[in-house]
C-alpha positions as CSV (number, residue, x, y, z in Angstrom):
1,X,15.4,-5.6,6.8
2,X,13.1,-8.2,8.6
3,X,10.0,-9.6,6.2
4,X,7.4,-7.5,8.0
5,X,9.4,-4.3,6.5
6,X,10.0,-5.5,3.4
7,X,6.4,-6.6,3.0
8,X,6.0,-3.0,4.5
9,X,8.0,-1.0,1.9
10,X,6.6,-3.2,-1.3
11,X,3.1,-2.7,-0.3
12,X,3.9,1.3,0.0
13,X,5.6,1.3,-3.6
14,X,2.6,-1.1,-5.5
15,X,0.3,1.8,-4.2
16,X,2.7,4.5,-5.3
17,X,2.3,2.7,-8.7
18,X,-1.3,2.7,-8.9
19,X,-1.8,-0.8,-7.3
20,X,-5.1,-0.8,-5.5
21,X,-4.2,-3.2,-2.2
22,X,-7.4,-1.4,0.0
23,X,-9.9,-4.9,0.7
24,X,-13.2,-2.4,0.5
25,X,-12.3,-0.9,-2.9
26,X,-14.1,-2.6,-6.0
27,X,-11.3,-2.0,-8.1
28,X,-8.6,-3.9,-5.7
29,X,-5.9,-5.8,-7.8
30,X,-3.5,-6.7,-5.0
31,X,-4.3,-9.2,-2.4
32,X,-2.3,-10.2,0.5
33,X,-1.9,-13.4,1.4
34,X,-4.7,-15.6,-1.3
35,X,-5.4,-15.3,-4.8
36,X,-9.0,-13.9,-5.4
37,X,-10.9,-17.2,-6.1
38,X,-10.8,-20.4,-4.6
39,X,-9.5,-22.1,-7.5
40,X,-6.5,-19.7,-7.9
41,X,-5.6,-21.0,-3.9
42,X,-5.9,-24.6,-4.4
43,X,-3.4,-24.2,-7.4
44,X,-1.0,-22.7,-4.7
45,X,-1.0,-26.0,-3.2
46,X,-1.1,-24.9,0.3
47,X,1.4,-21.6,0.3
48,X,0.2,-18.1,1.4
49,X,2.0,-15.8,-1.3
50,X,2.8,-11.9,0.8
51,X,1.2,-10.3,-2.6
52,X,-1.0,-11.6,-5.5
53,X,-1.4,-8.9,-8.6
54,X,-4.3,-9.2,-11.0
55,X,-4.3,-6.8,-14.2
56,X,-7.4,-5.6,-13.3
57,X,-10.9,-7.2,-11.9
58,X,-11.5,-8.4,-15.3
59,X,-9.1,-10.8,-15.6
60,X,-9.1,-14.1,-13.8
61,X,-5.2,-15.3,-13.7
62,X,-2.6,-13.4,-11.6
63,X,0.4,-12.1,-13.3
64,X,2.4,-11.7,-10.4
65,X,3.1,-13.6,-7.2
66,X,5.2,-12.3,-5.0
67,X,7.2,-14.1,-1.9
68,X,8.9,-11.3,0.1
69,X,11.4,-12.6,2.3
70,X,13.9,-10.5,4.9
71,X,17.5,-8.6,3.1
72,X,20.7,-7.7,3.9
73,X,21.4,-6.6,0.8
74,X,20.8,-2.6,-0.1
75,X,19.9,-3.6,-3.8
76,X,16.6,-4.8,-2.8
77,X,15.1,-1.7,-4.4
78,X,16.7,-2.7,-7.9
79,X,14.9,-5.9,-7.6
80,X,11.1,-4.3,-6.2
81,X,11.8,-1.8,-9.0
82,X,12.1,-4.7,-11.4
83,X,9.0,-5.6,-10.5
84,X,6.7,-2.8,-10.3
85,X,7.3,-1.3,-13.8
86,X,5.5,-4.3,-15.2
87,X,2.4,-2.6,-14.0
88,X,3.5,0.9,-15.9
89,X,3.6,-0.6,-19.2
């Protein structure tokens, strides 16, 4: 899989989770590419994480960051799995 699919697939599955990724919705808790506030991207120092997931619009520290990178490997579901039942408990 090249990035672009991966970043692809995991953006389809956070939303099949009940992430809310769409920019116009007041409710949105995933962003692509920068943290919410300024503050949040100068502690990146620079990087552009593919994802950023906030617990809800009330709280001001992500608590996830996710890097998506390309795989060969057919576990990368057990690994996106891994991360998206955070959100269900």
């Amino acid at each position: 899989m090249i990035e672009r699919e991966v970043d692809n697939r995991l953006e389809q599955e956070l939303v099949k989770k009940g992430w809310i990724i769409n920019s116009g919705d007041p409710e949105q808790n995933v962003y692509r590419q920068n943290p919410r506030t300024k503050e949040e991207k100068l502690s990146l120092l620079g990087t552009f994480p593919d994802f950023v997931l906030y617990e809800s619009t009330k709280k001001y520290s992500p608590i996830a960051v996710i890097e998506t990178k390309k795989s060969n490997h057919t576990s990368s579901k057990i690994h996106l799995n891994k991360v998206l039942i955070m959100h269900e408990n």
